[in-house]
Every structure is written in structure tokens, then in C-alpha cells.
N, C-alpha and C positions, 0 to 999 in steps of 0.2 A: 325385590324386582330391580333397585338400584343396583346391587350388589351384582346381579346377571349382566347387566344392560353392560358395565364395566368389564366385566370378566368378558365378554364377547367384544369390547371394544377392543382391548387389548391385543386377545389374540389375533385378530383383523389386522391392529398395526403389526404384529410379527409375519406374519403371513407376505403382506405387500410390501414390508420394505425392501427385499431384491427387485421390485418391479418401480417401485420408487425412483431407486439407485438406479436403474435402467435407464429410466426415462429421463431421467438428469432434474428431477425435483429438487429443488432446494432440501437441505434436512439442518436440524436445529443443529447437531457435531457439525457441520460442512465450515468450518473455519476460513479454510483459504478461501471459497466462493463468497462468505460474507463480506470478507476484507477485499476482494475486487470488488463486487457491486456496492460496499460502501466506500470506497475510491472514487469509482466514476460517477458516484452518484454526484459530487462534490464537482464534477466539471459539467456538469447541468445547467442553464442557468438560462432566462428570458434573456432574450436578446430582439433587438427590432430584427424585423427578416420585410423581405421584398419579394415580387416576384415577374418574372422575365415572361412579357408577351409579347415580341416583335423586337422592337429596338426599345419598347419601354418599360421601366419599374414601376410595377403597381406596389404598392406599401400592403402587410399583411399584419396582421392581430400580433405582439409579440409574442416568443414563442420560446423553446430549444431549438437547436439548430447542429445540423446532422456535422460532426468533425471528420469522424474517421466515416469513409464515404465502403458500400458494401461492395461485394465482389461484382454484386452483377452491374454495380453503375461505373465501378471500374472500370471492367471492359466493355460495356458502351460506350463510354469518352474515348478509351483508346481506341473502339471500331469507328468511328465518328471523326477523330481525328485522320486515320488512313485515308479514310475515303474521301475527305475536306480535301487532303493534299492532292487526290487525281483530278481535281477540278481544273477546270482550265480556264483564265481567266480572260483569253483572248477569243472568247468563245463569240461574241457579238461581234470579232473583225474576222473570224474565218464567216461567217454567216454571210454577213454584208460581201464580202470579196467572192464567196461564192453564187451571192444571185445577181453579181454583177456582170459574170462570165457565160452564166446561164442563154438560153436552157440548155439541159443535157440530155440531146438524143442521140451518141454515140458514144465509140470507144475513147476517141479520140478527143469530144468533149470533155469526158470526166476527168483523161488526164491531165488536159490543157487546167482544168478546176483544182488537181491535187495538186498541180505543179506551180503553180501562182501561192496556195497557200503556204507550202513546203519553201518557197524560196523566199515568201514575207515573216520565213523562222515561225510560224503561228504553230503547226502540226508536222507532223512527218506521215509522208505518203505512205499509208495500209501495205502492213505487209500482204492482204488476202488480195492485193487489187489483181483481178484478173488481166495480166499481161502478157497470155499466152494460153495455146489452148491445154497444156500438158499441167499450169498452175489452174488452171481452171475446172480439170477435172478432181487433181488433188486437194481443193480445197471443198467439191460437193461432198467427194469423198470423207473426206475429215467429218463432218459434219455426222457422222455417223462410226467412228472410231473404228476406220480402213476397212467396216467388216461388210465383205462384199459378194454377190452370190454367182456361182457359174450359171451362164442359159445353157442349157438343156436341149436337144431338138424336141420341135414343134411348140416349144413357149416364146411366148411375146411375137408370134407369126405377123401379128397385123403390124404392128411398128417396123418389125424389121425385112419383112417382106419386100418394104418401100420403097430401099435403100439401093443405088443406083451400084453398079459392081463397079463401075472406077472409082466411086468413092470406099467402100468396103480394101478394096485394090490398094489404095491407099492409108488408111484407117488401119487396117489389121494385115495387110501385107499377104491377104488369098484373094481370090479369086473370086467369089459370092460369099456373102453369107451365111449360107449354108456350113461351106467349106470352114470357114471361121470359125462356125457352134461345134464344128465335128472336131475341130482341132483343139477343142475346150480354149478359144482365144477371147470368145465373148462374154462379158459379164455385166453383171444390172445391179441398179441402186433403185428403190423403190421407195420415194419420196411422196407418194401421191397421197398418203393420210397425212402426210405433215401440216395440212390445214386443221384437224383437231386439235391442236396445240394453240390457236388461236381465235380470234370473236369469227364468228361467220357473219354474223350481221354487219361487219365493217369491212366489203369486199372493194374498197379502193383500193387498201394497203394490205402487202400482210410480211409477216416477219421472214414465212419460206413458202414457195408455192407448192404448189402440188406438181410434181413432176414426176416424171420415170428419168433414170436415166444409162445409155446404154454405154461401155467403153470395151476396147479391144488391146490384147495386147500387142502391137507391132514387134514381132521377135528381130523383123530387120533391125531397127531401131534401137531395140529397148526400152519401148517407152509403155507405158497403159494412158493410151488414149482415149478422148471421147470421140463417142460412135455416132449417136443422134442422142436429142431427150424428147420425150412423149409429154408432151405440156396437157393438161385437164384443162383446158380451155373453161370447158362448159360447168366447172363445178363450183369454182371462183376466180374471182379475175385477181391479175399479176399485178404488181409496182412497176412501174416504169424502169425504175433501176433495171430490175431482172431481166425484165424482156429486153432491154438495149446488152445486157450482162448476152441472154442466149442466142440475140440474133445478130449480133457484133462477137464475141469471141469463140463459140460455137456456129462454123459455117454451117452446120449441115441437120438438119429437124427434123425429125418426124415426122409425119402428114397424121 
């Protein structure tokens, strides 16, 4: 029975030693891997260690203590340090300087706000600041990576139905609106789910409201204007920002 039990043992270890080797097991011949982990074993050694909560050192159980640090705490220090350096450290004087100029219920407020901090060297005035209504639509735009859809006739009738023809006259450089969709001039950005992306239970603020919004190409020009935007009043309410952003640099709104 001994005699089997061995004989069966044997063949077993012939059998699994490629899977052994595979799996990177230690094996009794493995020469150079003994002579490394008996190397490092020799830089082992208790040491006091501490430990960092807040600004202070708690003292720990002596212990080993890690030298060579791994790949992934590597690049956490190094992701940690990047983003350490974008901090701004003058962040409690643009604060204070800005609720001192306050409040801001126009265009003209905001910038009188960028403009104080920008010349106390604190920040440099946004490049997105809507300062014009041509910046203003290329930056809703962006927001959705320039990819933009023709209207169609007979879509979005009720917004744009609204729309006064000297402004259209104006805006897109015909005559009605109509004229406008026929000319393939009109085009739409459909913002109005962009509340999914954020809490609904928190409808003071929100990151981007729910909006439609309509631009036109003026071929006089050459410009792709805003047309009107179609604000969702009724589904959640806007930031303050926004609505001074669309009834300050966008004259003209959708009912």
C-alpha cells in the first residue's frame, strides 16, 4: 500500500510540474529566486512605524516597513501631487472680494466680479465667460462636442412659431422662420434631459439646466447664431447664474 501511495505520488509531481512553473511556485532547483528572497529577507527588520491622521502621529505596534513603495502607490503620490499643485491658495481672498461686490444680477455684474479679481492677480477671467452672444452659443454648443441637428419643417413649431420676424430678420437673415427651416439655416441643441445627470431633489442648483436651444446660420454674416432657447421651467428650477447667463446675453426667449 506504501509502495502505491508513493508511486502515485510521484507521478502527480511529474505531471504538475509545468503548471508549477506556470504559476511561478517556488521549486527546490529555482537557485536565483532563493538567492533573491534570501537577500531581501535580510532587509526586513522591526522598526517603530507611526501613523498620519490629520496633522498628527499616532505611534503603531513595531513592525516591517514598506521601502520600495508599489506601482499603484506610486502613481497615487504622483496623481495627488498634480492635483495638490492646481489648488489655489488665494481661494479665501477671490471669495471674500467676490461677496463684496455682490450680488450678481447681470452681465455687467459678473464682469465688474471677474474684473476686481483678475486685477488683484488672484485668477484670470474664464475663458467661457459669455461676452458676446456668438461666445455664448459656441460654448452651449461645446458642451455636447459641435454635434448639432438640422430642424426639419414642422418640428419644434411651438418655440419657434413665437418668434417675431424682425427678429428671425435679424438672427438668420430671412424673412420668417419658416423661410429659415426651408433654407436648412435652423438648427437645435436638446439639452432638456441634461437634468438626469444630476440630484433632482436638490432643485435650487443644478450643474446644467434643462434647456432646448435654437441657433441660425446668418449667411450674411457668417456667423451660427442663437435663435431663442426653450427653458423647462416647469421641470426644475435654474441657478441664478444661468438665468442672468440667458436673459442678459441671449436677448431673445422662447415663450
Amino acid at each position: 500500500m506504501l509502495r502505491k501511495t508513493l508511486t502515485m505520488l510521484a507521478c502527480t509531481q511529474v505531471f504538475i510540474s509545468p503548471a508549477v512553473t506556470a504559476l511561478s511556485i517556488p521549486l527546490a532547483n529555482d537557485m536565483e529566486r532563493a538567492a533573491t528572497v534570501n537577500a531581501t529577507s535580510y532587509e526586513i527588520s522591526n522598526v517603530p512605524r507611526q501613523f498620519l491622521v490629520g496633522d498628527t502621529y499616532y505611534p503603531l505596534n513595531p513592525g516591517p516597513e514598506r521601502k520600495i513603495p508599489s506601482l499603484y502607490y506610486t502613481m497615487l503620490t504622483s496623481q495627488v501631487a498634480a492635483i495638490s499643485a492646481l489648488e489655489n491658495p488665494n481661494a479665501l481672498k477671490v471669495l471674500a472680494t467676490l461677496q463684496e461686490l455682490g450680488p450678481y444680477k447681470s452681465f455687467e455684474s459678473f464682469k465688474a466680479g471677474y474684473d476686481a479679481v483678475q486685477s488683484a492677480g488672484l485668477i484670470d477671467t474664464p475663458q467661457a465667460f459669455d461676452n458676446s452672444d456668438e461666445n455664448f452659443g459656441a460654448m452651449r454648443l461645446g458642451i455636447r462636442g459641435y454635434k448639432i441637428k438640422l430642424v426639419n419643417g414642422c418640428e419644434w413649431s411651438d418655440p419657434l412659431d413665437s418668434l417675431s420676424d424682425s427678429l428671425v430678420l435679424e438672427q438668420c437673415n430671412d424673412p420668417t422662420v419658416d423661410t429659415a427651416i426651408s433654407n436648412h439655416k435652423v438648427f437645435v441643441q436638446d439639452f432638456s434631459s441634461m437634468g438626469q445627470y444630476t440630484d433632482s431633489n436638490k432643485t435650487e442648483s443644478k450643474y446644467a439646466p434643462n434647456v432646448v436651444g435654437f441657433f441660425c446660420n446668418n449667411d450674411a454674416k457668417g456667423l451660427l447664431l442663437p435663435l431663442c432657447i426653450y427653458a423647462s421651467l416647469d421641470v426644475f428650477s435654474f441657478s441664478n447664474v444661468f438665468i442672468v447667463s440667458i436673459n442678459v446675453r441671449l436677448r431673445v426667449q422662447c415663450t
